[in-house]
N, C-alpha and C positions, 0 to 999 in steps of 0.2 A: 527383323522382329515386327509383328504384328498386333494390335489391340487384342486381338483374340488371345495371341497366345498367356503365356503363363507368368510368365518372364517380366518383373518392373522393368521400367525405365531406368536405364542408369544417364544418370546426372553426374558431370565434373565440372569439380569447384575450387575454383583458384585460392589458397589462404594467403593471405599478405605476412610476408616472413618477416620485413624490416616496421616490426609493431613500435610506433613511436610513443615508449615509452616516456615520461618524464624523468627525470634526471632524481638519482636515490638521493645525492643533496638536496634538492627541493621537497621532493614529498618528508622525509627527515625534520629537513626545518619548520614544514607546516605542522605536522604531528608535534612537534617539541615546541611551538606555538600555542596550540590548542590544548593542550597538558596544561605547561605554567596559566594561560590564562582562568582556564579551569580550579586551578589550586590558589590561585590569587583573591580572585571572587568567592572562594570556599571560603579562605581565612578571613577575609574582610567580614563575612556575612559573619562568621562567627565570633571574631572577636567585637563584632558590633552587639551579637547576643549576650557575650558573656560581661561586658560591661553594661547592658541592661538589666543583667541577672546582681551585677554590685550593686549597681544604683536603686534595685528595690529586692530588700533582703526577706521578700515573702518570699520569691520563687525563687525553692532550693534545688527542684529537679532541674540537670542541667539539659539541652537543648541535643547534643548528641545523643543522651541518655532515652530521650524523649521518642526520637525518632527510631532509634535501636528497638525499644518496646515496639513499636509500630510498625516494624520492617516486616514481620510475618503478613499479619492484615494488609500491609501495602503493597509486597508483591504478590499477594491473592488478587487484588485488585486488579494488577499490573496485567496479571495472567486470565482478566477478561478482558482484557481490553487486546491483547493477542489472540485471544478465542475469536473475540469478532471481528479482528481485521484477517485473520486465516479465512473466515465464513466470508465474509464481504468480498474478497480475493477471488474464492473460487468460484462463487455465483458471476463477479465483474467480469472472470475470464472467459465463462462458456457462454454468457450473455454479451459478450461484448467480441467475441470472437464468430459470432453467426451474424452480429449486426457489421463487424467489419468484411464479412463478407458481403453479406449483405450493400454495401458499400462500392462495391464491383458488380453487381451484378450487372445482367447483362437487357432485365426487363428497368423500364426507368419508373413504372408504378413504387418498386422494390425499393430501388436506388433513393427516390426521393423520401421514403417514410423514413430510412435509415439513416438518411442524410439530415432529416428534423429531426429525428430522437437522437443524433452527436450533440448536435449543436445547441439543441434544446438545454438537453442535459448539463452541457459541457460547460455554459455558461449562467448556470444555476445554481445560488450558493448550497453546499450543503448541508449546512444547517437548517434552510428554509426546507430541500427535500427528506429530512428526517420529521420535522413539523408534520410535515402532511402525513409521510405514511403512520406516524405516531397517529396519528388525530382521523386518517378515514382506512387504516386497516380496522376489521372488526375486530373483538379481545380475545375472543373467542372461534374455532371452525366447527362447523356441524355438519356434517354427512348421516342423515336419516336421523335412526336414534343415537348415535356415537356423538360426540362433543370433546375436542381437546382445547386445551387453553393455547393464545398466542401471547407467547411473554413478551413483556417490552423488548427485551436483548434481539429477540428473532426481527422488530420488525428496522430496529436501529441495521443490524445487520442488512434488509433489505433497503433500506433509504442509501445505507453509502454503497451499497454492490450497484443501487441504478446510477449515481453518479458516478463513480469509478466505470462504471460498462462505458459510458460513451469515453471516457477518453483511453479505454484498452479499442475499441472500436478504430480508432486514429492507431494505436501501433499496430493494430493486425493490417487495418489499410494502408499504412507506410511500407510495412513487411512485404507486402504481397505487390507492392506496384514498384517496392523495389530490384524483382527478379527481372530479369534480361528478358526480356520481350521473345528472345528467341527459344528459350523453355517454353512457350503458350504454343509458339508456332512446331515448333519440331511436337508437340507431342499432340497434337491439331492435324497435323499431317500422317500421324499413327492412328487417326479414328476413334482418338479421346476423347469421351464427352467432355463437356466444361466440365461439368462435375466430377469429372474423376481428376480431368488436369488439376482442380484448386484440390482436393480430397486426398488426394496421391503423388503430387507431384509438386506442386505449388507451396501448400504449407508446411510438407516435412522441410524445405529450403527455409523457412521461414523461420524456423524455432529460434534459430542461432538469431537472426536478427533481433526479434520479439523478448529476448531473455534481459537485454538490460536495459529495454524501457517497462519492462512489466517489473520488474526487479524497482524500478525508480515508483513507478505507481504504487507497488505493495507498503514501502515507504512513506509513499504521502496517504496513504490508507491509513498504517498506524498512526500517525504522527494528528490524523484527523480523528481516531474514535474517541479522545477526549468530548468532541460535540456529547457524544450521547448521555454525560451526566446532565445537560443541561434538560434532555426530552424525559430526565428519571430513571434512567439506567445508572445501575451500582454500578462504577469502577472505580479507577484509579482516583480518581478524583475527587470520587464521593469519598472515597477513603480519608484521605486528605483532611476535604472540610468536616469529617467527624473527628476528626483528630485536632484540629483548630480549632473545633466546636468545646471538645474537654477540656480545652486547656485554657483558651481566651487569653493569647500571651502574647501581643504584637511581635518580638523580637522572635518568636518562631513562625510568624508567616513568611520572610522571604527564605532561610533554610528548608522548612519543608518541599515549598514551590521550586528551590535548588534541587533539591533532593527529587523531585517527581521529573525534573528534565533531565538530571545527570540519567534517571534509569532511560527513558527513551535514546538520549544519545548513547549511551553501551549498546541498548539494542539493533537502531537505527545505523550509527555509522559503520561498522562494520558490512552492512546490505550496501553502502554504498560502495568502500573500498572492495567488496567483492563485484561488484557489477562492472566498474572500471576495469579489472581485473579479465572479467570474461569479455567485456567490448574490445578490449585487446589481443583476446586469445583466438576470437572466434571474428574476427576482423573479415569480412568477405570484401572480393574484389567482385567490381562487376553485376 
């Protein structure tokens, strides 16, 4: 087979059959860990309300009742704060998948600018990089006569997709320096550009590797868009403190604040039990 011809490369790849799983009693006991604690800390919190709610007989609405009314509004909220960790994802992954290659390249001008914007980025809180792009995006774009507004949500979105990019940057470069040395050379000796070896050969190998640290980053994505009520973006959050705001009732501040992590862990743990799930499925030797 020749470059010229028509024909991929084929590539064989060993899968590890003996997948070391954890033992179903273990993972079992953690789960049934994680439950009772969960429903322990529910009851405590509650019957701490509800014995705040005897000891002062003005407040008759009870504290479940409270957050039931507010469950619509709260997971509206909930569901922008998934809007922008979907957006900050997909921007973190095409931007951080050209800068991890970028990472390898082979000119070192390349290599070094890429290598300052990881590391840059990587150890940047982000909340200080929402600040800024909050504060020197303009409000506004203009192209001639045309003018569209830039709402806050777009630019919270672009503050955590630059932080998120450098550290997918680090899983595409772990992906790609994790192939067998001897895939660059066999397909080097077919009269592959670089660019088609990384393009066509390189990163389709790479996916499987890349899915359960990208899968862990989209995680610490969500778990992070709570920052953006602080920069003025409505979510989950702001939902929250207007609902603390109506009410002015200490014994429903830590239920609520219960109530806004039990929804992220429903959503969050599950991405994790699935990721372990595929790191063991798609286990590459070699």
């Amino acid at each position: 087979m020749s470059a010229a011809g028509n024909r991929p490369l084929a590539v064989i790849l060993s899968v590890r059959t003996d997948r070391g799983a954890p033992p179903a009693a273990t993972g079992t006991a953690i789960r049934a860990f994680v439950i009772v604690a969960f429903c322990i800390a529910l009851f405590a919190m509650l019957d701490r309300s509800v014995a705040a709610q005897t000891a002062a007989p003005g407040h008759v609405t009870g504290v479940l009742a409270i957050l039931s009314t507010w469950t619509p509004a709260i997971l509206l909220g909930f569901l922008t704060n998934i809007y922008i960790s979907l957006l900050s994802m997909l921007v973190a992954t095409v931007l951080g998948t050209l800068v991890g290659i970028g990472l390898v390249a082979e000119r070192m001008p390349v290599r070094w600018c890429c290598w300052g914007f990881t590391h840059f980025f990587r150890n940047a809180p982000w909340l200080v990089i929402l600040f800024y792009c909050m504060l020197l995006l303009p409000f506004s774009l203009h192209a001639g006569p045309f003018s569209a507004p830039l709402p806050d949500w777009s630019k919270a979105v672009f503050g955590i997709a630059i932080a998120a990019s450098a550290n997918m940057a680090e899983v595409v470069r772990g992906a790609i320096q994790s192939i067998p040395t001897g895939q660059w050379e066999s397909a080097a000796s077919l009269a592959f550009s670089r660019r088609q070896i990384i393009w066509m050969i390189i990163l389709p190998q790479c996916v499987k590797r890349m899915v359960p640290g990208w899968m862990n980053l989209y995680a610490l994505v969500m778990v992070s868009t709570p920052l953006c009520s602080v920069v003025g973006v409505r979510e989950v959050m702001t939902t929250i403190a207007d609902m603390l705001a109506s009410y002015s009732r200490h014994d429903l501040l830590m239920p609520a604040y219960f109530y806004l992590l039990l929804l992220f862990f429903v959503f969050c743990f599950p991405i994790a039990r699935l990721t372990l799930k595929i790191e063991r499925r798609f286990s590459v030797v070699g």
